[in-house]
C-alpha positions in Angstrom: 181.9 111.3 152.7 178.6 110.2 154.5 175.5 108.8 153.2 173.2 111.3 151.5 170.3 112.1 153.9 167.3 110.0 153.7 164.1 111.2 152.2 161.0 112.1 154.9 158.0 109.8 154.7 154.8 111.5 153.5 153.0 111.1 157.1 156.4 112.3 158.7 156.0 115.5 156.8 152.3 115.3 157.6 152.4 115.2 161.3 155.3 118.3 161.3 153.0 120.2 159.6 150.2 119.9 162.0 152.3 119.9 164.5 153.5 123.1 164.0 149.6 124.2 162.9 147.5 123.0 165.4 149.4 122.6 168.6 151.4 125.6 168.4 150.0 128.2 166.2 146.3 127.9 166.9 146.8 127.0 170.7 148.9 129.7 170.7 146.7 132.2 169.2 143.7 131.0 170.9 145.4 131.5 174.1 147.1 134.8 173.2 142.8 135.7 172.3 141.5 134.4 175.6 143.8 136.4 177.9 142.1 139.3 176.7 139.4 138.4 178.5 140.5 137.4 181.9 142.6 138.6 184.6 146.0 137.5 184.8 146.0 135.9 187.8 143.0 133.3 186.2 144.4 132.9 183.3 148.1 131.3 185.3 145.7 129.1 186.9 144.2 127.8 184.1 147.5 127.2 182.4 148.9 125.6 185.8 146.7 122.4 185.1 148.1 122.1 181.4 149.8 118.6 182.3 146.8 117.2 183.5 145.0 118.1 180.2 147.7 116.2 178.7 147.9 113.0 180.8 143.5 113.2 180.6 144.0 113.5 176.4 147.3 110.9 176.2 144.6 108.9 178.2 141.8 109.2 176.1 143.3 109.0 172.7 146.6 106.7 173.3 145.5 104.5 175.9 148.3 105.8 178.9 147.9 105.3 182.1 149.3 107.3 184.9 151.9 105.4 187.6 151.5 106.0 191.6 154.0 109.2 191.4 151.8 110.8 188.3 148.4 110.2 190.4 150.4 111.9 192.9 151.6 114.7 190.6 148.0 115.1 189.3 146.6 115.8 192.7 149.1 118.0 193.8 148.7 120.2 190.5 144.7 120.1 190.8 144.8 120.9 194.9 147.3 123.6 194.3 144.9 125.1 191.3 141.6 124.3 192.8 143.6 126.2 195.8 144.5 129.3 194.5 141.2 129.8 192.6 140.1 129.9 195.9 142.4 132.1 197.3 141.8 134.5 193.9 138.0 134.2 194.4 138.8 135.6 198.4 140.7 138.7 196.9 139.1 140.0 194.2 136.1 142.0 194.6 133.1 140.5 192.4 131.9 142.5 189.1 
């Protein structure tokens, strides 16, 4: 027979539960709310940069710090966004 399961610490069980709040349910609904309101195409390029929102936050609040090949990563995300905004911008006829 193994070892009966240990039990959770209070901030384990803390963090899950925001976790599962914030990050997902509220981004999630937020994001579900917002894409009411613009096109698709806008809305993929928004999303596109996602991983750069993350490295600037991990930045900010945890103190990483990106290597050569995620600078690199970065820039190709943000020219391939800032690039087909551009692109989207050509297309669509303005309001």
């Amino acid at each position: 027979a193994g070892a009966a399961p240990r039990a959770l610490a209070p901030e384990t069980l803390w963090a899950a539960l925001y976790l599962g709040a914030v990050p997902s349910a509220l981004c999630g609904y937020l994001q579900a709310a917002a894409q009411k309101t613009v096109p698709p195409s806008a809305a993929s390029v928004v999303y596109a940069t996602d991983p750069l929102w993350a490295a600037a936050f991990a930045g900010i609040f945890l103190g990483e710090r990106l290597g050569p090949a995620g600078w690199g990563g970065a820039g190709l995300i943000a020219a391939a966004a800032l690039s087909q905004n551009l692109l989207l911008q050509r297309r669509e006829p303005p309001e």
